[in-house]
C-alpha positions in Angstrom: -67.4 145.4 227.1 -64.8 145.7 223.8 -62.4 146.9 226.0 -62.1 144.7 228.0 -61.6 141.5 225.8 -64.0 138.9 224.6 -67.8 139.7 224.3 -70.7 138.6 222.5 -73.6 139.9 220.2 -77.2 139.4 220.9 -79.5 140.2 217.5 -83.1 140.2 217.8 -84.5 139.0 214.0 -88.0 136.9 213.1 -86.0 134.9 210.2 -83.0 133.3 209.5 -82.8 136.1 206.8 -83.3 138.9 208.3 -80.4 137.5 211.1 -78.4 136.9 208.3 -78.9 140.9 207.0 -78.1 141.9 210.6 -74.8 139.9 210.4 -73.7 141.2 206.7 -73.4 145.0 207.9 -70.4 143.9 209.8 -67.5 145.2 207.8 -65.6 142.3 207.3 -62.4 144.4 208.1 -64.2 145.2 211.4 -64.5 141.4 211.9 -61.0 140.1 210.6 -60.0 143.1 213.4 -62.1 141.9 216.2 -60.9 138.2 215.6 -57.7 138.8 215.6 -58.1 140.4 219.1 -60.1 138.0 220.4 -57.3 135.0 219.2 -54.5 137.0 220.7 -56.8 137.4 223.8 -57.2 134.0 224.2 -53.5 132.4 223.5 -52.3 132.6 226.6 -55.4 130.7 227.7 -55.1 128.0 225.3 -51.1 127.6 225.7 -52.0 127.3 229.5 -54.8 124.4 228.5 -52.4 122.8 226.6 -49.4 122.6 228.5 -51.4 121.1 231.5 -52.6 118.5 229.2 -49.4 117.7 226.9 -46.7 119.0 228.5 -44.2 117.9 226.0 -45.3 118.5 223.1 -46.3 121.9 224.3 -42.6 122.7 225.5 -41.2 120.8 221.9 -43.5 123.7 220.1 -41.7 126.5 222.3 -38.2 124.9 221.6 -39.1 125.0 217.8 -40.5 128.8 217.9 -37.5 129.8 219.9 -35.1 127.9 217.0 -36.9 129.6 214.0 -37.0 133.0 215.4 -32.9 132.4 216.5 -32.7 131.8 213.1 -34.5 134.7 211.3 -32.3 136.8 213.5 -29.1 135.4 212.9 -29.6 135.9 209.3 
């Protein structure tokens, strides 16, 4: 299922403990990875959700990125 975006874990423990072992051997570089994926996976979700409820704001934030990267480029 990693390929083809989000997906969830399911851990079988008798404890809190022993859940919380099962979770530690994640590397936490294999975590920070599959978070970022899972963020970038869901932005175009989210920008969707929120320009339906506040359009402009929403469109404001676009008009700011668009200024700052004109910016960094100009330079």
């Amino acid at each position: 299922m990693r390929d083809f975006g989000q997906y969830q874990v399911l851990f079988f423990a008798e404890s809190e403990q022993q859940l919380l072992e099962q979770i530690q051997q994640v590397p936490l570089t294999e975590y920070k990875t599959q978070r970022r994926k899972l963020a970038l996976a869901e932005a175009p979700r989210q920008q969707k959700h929120r320009l339906h409820h506040d359009p402009s704001s929403t469109i404001q934030g676009l008009v700011n990125q668009h200024q700052e990267l004109r910016s960094l480029l100009e330079f």
